[in-house]
Structure formats: C-alpha cells, structure tokens
C-alpha positions as CSV (number, residue, x, y, z in Angstrom):
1,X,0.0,0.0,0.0
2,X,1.1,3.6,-0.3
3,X,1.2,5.8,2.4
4,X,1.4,9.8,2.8
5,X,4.5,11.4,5.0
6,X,5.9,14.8,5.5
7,X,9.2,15.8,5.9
8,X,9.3,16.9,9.3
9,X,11.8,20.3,8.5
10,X,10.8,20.9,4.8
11,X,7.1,19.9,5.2
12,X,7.4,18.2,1.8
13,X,5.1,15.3,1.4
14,X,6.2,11.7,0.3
15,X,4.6,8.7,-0.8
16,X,6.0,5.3,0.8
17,X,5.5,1.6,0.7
18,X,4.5,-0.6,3.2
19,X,2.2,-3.6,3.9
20,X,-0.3,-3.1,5.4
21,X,0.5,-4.8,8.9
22,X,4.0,-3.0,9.2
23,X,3.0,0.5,8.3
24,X,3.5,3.2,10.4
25,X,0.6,4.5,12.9
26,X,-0.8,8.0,12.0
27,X,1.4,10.5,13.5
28,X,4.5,8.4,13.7
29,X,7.9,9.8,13.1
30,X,9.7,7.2,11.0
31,X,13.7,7.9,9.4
32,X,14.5,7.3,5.8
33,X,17.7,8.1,4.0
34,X,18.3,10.2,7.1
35,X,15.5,12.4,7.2
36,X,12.6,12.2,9.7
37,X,9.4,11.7,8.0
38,X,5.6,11.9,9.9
39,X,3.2,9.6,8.6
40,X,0.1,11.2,7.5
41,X,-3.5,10.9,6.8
42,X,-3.4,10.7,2.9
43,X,-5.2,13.4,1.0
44,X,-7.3,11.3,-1.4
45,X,-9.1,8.2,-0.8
46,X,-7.3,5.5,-2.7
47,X,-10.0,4.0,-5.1
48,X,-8.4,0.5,-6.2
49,X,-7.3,0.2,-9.5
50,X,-10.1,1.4,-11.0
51,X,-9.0,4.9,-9.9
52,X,-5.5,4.3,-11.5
53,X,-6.4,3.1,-14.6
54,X,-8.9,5.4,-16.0
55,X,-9.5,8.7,-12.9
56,X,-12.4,10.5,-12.7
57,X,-14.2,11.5,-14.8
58,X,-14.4,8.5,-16.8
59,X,-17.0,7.1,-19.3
60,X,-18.9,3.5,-18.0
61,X,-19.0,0.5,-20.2
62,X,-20.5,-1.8,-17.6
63,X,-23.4,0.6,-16.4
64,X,-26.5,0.6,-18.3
65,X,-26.9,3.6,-20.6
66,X,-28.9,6.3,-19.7
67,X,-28.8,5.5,-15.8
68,X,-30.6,7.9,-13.1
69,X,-28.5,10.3,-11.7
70,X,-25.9,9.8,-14.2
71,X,-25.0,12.6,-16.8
72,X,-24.8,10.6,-19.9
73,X,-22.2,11.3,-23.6
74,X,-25.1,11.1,-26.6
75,X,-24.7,7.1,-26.6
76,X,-26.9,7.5,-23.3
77,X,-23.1,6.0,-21.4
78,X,-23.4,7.3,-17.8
79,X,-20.3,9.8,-17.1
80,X,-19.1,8.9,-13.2
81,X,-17.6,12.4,-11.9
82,X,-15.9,11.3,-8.6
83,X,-15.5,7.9,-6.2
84,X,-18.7,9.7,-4.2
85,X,-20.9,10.0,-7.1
86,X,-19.4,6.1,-8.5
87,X,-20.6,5.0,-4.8
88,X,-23.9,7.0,-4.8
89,X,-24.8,5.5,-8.3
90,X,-23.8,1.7,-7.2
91,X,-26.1,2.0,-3.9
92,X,-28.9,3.8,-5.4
93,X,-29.6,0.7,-8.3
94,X,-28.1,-1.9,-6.1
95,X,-24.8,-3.1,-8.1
96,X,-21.8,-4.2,-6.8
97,X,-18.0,-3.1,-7.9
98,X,-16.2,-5.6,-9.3
C-alpha cells in the first residue's frame, strides 16, 4: 500500500510503501535516507485500480446507458464524476463493484 509522509523540516510530502501490517501509525515519526518523516493521513481516498487506470471522470462500459443520476455522452453512457458519485450510483440501483 502507499502511504502519505511529510518531511518533518521541509514539510514536503512523500509517498512510501508498506504492507499493510507494518505500516507506520498515523502520526508516527519514521527515518528514511536520514531524514525524519511523519506519517500522515493521505489526501485522497485510494480508489483501487479502478481509480489508477482510467481517474475520474471516466466514461462507464459496464453501467447501463442512460442511468438515473448519471450525466450521460449522446450514446446514453453514464459519465461517473468522482468515487462519491461512482458510490452513490452503485447504492442507489443496487450493483456491486467488481
């Protein structure tokens, strides 16, 4: 998983890698290449793959065209503006993410 840190003189942030069961608490002071780093809450909500792959906003294949609360392109394909809205849309017809 990645994981937000900032430099504790600079205030620069840093992404680092750790699994899960060995990263460092939130709030943690942790050294790396000699420099003390704080382990942060991250700014954005990691969204899986999904998130990586295409961002938001992205054009659905797998929803059904012209979808409720969906702005649609003019082949009715539902336009999902945010991991909120993707959420919202998923619990509001009852699908799952895959």
């Amino acid at each position: 998983m990645i994981y937000e840190f900032v430099n504790t003189e600079t205030g620069e942030s840093r992404e680092l890698h750790y699994q899960m069961g060995s990263a460092p608490v939130i709030g943690e002071i942790i050294k790396k290449n000699g420099e003390e780093y704080r382990r942060v809450s991250s700014s954005h909500v990691d969204a899986g793959m999904d998130a990586k792959v295409h961002g938001y906003p992205y054009l659905s294949s797998s929803l059904p065209r012209n979808l409720e609360g969906c702005d649609t392109n003019r082949q009715g394909k539902p336009i999902i503006t945010s991991r909120n809205h993707e959420r919202e849309v998923i619990s509001r017809h009852g699908y799952e993410r895959e």
